[in-house]
C-alpha positions in Angstrom: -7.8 -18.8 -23.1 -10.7 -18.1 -25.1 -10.8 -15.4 -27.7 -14.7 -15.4 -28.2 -15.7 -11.9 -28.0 -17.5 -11.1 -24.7 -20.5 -8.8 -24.9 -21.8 -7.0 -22.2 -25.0 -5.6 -20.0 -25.7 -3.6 -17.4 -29.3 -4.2 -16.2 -30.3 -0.7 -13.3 -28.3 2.6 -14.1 -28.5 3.6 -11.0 -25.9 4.9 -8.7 -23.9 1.3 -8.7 -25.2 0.0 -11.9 -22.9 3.4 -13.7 -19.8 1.8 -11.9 -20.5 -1.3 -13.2 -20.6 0.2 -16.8 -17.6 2.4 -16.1 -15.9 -0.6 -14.4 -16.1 -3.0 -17.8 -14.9 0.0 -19.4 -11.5 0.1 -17.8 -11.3 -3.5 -17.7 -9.6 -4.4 -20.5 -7.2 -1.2 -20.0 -6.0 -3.1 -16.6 -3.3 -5.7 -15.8 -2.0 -8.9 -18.6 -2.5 -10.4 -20.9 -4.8 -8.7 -23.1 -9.0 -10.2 -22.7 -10.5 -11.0 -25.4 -12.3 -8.4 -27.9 -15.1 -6.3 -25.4 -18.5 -5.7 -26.6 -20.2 -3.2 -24.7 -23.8 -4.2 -26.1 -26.5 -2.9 -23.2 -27.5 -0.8 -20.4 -31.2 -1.7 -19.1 -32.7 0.0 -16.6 -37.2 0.5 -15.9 -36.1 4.2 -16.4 -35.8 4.7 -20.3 -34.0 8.2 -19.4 -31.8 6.9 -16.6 -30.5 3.9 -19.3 -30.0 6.0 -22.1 -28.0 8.3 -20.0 -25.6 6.0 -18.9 -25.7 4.0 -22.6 -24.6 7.4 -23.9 -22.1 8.4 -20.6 -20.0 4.9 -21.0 -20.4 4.1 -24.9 -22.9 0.9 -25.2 -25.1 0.1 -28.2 -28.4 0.0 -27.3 -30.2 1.0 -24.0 -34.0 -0.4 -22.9 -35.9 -0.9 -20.2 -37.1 -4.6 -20.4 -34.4 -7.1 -18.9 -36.1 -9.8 -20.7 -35.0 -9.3 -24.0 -31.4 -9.5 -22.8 -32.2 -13.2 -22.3 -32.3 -14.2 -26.7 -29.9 -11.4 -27.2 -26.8 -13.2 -29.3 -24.3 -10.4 -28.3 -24.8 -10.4 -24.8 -22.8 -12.9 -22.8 -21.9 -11.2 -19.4 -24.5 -9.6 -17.6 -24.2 -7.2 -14.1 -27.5 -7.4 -12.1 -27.8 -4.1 -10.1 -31.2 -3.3 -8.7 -33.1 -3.5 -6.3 -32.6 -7.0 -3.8 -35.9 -8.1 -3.9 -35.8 -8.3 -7.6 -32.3 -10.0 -8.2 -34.0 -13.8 -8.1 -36.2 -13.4 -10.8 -34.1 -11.9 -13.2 -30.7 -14.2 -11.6 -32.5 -17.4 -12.3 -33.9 -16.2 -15.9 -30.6 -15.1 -17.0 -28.9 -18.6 -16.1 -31.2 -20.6 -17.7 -30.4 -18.4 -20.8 -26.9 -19.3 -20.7 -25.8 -15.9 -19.5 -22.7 -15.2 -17.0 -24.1 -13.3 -14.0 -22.2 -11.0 -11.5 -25.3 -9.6 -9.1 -24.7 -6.7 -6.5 -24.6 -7.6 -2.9 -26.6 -8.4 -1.1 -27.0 -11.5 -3.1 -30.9 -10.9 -2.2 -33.5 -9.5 -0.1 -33.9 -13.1 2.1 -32.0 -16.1 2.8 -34.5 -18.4 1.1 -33.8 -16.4 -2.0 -30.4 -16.3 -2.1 -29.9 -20.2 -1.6 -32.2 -20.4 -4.3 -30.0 -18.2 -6.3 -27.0 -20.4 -5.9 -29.0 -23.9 -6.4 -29.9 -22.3 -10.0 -25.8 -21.7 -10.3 -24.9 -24.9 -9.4 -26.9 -26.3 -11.8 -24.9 -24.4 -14.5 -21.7 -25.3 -13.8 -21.0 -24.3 -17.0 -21.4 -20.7 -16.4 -19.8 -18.4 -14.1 -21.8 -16.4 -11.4 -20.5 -13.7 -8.5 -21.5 -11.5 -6.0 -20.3 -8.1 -6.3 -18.2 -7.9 -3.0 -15.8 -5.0 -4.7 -14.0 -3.6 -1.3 -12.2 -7.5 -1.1 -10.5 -5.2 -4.5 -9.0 -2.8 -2.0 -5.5 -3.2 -2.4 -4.9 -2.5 1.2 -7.5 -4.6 2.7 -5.8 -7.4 -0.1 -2.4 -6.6 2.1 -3.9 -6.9 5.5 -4.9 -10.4 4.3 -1.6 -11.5 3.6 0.0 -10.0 7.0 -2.9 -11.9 9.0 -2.3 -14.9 6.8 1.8 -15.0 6.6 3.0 -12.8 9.8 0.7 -11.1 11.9 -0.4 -14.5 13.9 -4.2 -15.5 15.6 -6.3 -12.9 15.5 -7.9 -11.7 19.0 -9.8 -8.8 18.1 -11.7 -7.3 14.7 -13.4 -4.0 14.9 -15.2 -2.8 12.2 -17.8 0.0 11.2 -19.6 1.4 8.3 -21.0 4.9 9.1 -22.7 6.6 6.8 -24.9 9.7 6.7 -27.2 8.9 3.3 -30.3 8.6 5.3 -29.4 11.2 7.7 -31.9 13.6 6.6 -35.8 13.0 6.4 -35.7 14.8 3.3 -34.0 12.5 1.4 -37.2 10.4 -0.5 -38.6 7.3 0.4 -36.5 4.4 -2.1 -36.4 0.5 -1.5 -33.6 0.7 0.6 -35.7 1.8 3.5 -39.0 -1.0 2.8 -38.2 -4.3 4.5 -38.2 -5.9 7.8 -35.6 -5.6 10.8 -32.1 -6.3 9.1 -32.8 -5.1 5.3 -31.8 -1.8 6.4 -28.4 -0.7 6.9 -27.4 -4.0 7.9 -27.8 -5.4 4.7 -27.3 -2.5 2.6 -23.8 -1.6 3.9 -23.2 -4.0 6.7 -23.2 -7.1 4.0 -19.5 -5.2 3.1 -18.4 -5.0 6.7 -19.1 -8.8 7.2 -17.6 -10.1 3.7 -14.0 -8.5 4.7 -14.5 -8.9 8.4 -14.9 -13.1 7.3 -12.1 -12.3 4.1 -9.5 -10.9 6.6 -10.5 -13.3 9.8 -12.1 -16.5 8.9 -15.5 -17.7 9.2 -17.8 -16.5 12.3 -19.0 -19.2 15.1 -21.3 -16.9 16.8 -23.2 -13.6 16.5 -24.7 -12.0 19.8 -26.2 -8.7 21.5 -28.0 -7.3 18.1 -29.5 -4.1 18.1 -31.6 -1.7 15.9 -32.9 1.3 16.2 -34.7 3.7 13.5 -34.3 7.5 13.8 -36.0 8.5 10.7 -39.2 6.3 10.6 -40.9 8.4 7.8 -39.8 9.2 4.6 -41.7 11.7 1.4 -42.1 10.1 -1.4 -40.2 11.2 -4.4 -42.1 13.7 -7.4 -39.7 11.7 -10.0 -37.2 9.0 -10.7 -34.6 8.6 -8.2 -31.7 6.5 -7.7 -28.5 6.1 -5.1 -28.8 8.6 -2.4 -29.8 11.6 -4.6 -32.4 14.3 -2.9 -35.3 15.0 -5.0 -38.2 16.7 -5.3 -40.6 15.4 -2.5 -44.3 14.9 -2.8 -46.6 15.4 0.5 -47.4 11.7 0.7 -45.2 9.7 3.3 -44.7 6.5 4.0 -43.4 4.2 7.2 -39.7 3.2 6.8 -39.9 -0.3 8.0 -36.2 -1.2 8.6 -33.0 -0.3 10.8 -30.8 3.0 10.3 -28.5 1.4 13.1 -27.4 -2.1 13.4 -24.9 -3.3 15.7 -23.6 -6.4 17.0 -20.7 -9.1 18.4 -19.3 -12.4 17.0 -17.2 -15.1 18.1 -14.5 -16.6 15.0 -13.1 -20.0 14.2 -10.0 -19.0 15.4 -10.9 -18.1 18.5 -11.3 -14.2 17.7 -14.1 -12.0 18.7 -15.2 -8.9 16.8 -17.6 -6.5 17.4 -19.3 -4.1 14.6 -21.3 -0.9 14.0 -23.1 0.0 11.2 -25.2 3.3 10.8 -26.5 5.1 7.7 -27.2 8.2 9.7 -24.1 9.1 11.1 -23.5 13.0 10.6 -20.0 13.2 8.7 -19.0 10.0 7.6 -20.2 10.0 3.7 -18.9 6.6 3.0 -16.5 5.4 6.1 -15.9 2.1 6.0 -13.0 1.2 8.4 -11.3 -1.8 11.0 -8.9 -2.2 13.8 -7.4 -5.8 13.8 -5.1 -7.0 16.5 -3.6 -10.4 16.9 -0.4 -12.3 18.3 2.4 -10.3 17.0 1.3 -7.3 15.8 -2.0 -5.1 14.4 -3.4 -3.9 11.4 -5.7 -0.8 10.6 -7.5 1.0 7.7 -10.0 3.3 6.7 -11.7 4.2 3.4 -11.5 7.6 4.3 -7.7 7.6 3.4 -8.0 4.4 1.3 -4.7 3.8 -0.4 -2.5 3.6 3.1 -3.2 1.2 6.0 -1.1 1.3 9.2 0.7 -1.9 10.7 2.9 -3.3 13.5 4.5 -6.1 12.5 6.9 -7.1 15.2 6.8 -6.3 18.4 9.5 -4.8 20.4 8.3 -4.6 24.2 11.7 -1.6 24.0 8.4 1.1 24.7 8.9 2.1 21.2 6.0 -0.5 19.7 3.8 1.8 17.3 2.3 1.8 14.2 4.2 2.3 11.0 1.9 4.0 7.9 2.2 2.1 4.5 1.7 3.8 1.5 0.3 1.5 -1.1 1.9 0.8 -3.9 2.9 -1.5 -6.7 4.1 -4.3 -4.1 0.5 -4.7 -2.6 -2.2 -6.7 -4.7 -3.6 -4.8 -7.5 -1.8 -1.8 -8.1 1.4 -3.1 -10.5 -0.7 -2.7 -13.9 -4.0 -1.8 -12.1 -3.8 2.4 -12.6 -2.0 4.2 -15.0 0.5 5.5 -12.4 1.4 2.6 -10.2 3.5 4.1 -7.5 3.4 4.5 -4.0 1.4 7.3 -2.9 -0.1 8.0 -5.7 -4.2 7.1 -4.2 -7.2 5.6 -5.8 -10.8 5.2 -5.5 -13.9 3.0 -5.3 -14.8 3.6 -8.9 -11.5 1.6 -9.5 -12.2 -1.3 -7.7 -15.1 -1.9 -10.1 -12.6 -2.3 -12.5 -10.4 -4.4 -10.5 -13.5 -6.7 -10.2 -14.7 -6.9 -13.9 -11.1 -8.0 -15.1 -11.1 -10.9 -12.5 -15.0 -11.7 -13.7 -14.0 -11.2 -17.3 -10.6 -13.5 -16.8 -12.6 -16.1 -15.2 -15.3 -16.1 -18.4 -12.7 -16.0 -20.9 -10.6 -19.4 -18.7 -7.2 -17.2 -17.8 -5.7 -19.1 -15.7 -2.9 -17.7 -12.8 -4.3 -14.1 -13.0 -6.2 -12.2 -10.9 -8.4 -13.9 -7.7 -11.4 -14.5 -8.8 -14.7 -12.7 -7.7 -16.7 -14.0 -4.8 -18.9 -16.6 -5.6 -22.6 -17.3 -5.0 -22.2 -19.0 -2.4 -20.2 -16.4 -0.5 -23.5 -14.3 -1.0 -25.6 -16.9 0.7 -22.8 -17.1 3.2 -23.2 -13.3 3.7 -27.2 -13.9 4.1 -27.2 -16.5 6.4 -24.6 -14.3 9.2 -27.2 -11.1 8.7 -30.0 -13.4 9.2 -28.5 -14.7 12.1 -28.3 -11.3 13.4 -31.5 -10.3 12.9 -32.9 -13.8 15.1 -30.8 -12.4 17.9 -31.8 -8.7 17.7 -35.6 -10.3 17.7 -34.5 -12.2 20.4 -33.0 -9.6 22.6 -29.5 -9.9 21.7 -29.1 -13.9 22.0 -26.8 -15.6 21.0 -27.5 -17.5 17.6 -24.7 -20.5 16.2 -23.6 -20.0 12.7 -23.0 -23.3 10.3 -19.2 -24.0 9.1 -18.5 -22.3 6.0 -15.4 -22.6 3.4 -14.4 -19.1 1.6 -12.7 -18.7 -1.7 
């Protein structure tokens, strides 16, 4: 193991890019052995206010708002690219050929063209390690699922999945880059990309997607007076603009393993903040969760055909991936949020920078990203194409 110190950046401030800073922070606090000294050298974002803000909030050096001076910064070795997709690429590819470490939110990019590009640049730099910032593979339930599918559970027949949420509900909330794009960039990718990570994580690679829909209910949107960022309301001028991508996608796939899965994805659905959930049912039992109650899932393990088959709650605990040395009160029952699987993400990104070996997994890769692009652009061809069926090429996971 190395014991270089690592210095860090943050480049966007935004809504993800302050759990990114927050989730170095608890890093080092998190699991054994000890990383390496932690430098927290940067937060960039094109907002000087918005970087300062969270350069102050999380305790980094400096703050800025020009990326490009991160690339002949000594001090900065690991960098977190969280901003909008369209501009991941440029900066991605620059920060490589700087000899930086990159983890870059999901989706990996804005197109499927870019994101291969993306991983070609990695693969050329073997040398360095890259990731895409699929944080809910850190939820320790989802982790346990995993295993039961993988040890006990048998073939799956069935995955059901959603991820409602009601950010865009309202035509108040300000035109942003989420909602500029073509059919797919929309909810799909914004929050479906997570719902078909752990739906391939938990199941295997897809075969097949089929019967795509969209459908926009909000199809104008004010711009903002000010900076914005995340899903804030704001101050609204008069001036609107087309949104030119899907609140709802929804769609079917076939799996590897001979499972099929259907999925529903909505960033207008009234109640649901943030509800990201599945129902998974195969040969000898069944396996559920939701992030609405995020540290229990419910399983049947066995079952009895005695008319008492049911579900048995599991509170999560220190015996389920993550949590032994992964909070500061490992025990059952005692829950946990997103923020912390941010932190759960960093250590595995730092471990894998420093060379410590039999730790935690490590973080998806770049090509897991591309993986993630290629499945939503396949679902896109068969929305445009009135549900069709479209084939999906073999992929290997981490």
């Amino acid at each position: 193991m190395s014991q270089q110190p690592i210095g860090v950046a943050v480049i966007g401030a935004g809504m993800a890019g302050r759990a990114h800073c927050a989730g170095y922070r608890s890093a080092p606090t998190l699991f054994d052995p000890p990383l390496p000294p932690i430098h927290y050298a940067a937060v960039v974002d094109a907002d000087a206010g918005v970087a300062e803000d969270a350069r102050t909030r999380y305790g980094y050096s400096r703050s800025g708002t020009d990326w490009r001076e991160l690339l002949t910064a000594d001090d900065v070795q690991v960098v977190s690219v969280v901003v909008a997709n369209s501009l991941h690429r440029e900066i991605v590819e620059a920060l490589l050929e700087a000899g930086k470490h990159v983890i870059c939110e999901k989706p990996l990019s804005d197109s499927l063209e870019d994101a291969q590009a993306m991983a070609d640049a990695a693969a050329a730099h073997p040398e360095l390690v890259t990731g895409t910032a699929f944080v809910y593979r850190r939820q320790p339930a989802v982790a346990a699922i995993r295993e039961l599918v993988a040890t006990e559970l048998g073939e799956v027949s069935h995955f059901n999945g959603r991820y409602w949420c009601d950010y865009a509900r309202s035509a108040r909330t300000p035109m942003a880059w989420r909602y500029r794009g073509g059919p797919g960039t929309g909810a799909l990718a914004d929050i479906g990309s997570h719902l078909i990570d752990l739906a391939e994580f938990v199941c295997g690679p897809m075969t097949q997607v089929g019967g795509a829909a969209f459908t926009t209910k909000v199809t104008e949107r004010y711009l903002a007076a000010g900076t914005t960022y995340g899903h804030a309301r704001a101050e609204l001028t008069d001036v609107k603009e087309p949104v030119e991508n899907d609140d709802v996608a929804t769609f079917t796939a076939h799996f590897a393993s001979g499972a099929v899965g259907t999925f529903s994805i909505s960033r207008v659905a009234p109640g649901h903040a943030n509800s990201l959930a599945f129902d998974l049912f195969a040969e000898t039992g069944a396996a559920k969760w939701d992030m609405d109650r995020p540290a229990e899932f419910s399983v049947i393990r066995q079952l009895r055909d005695d008319g008492l088959d049911g579900y048995n709650q599991v509170l999560v605990g220190p015996a389920h991936p993550y949590l032994k040395g992964g909070v500061p009160m490992d025990f059952p029952g005692v829950s946990f949020g997103v923020g912390d699987l941010f932190g759960f993400q960093l250590r595995a990104f730092f471990e894998q920078v420093a060379g410590i070996e039999g730790g935690l997994p490590p973080v998806a890769t770049f090509a897991d990203g591309v993986r993630d692009l290629t499945i939503i652009d396949a679902v896109i061809r068969s929305a445009a194409a009135g549900g069709a069926v479209v084939d999906l090429p073999v992929h290997h996971s981490a």
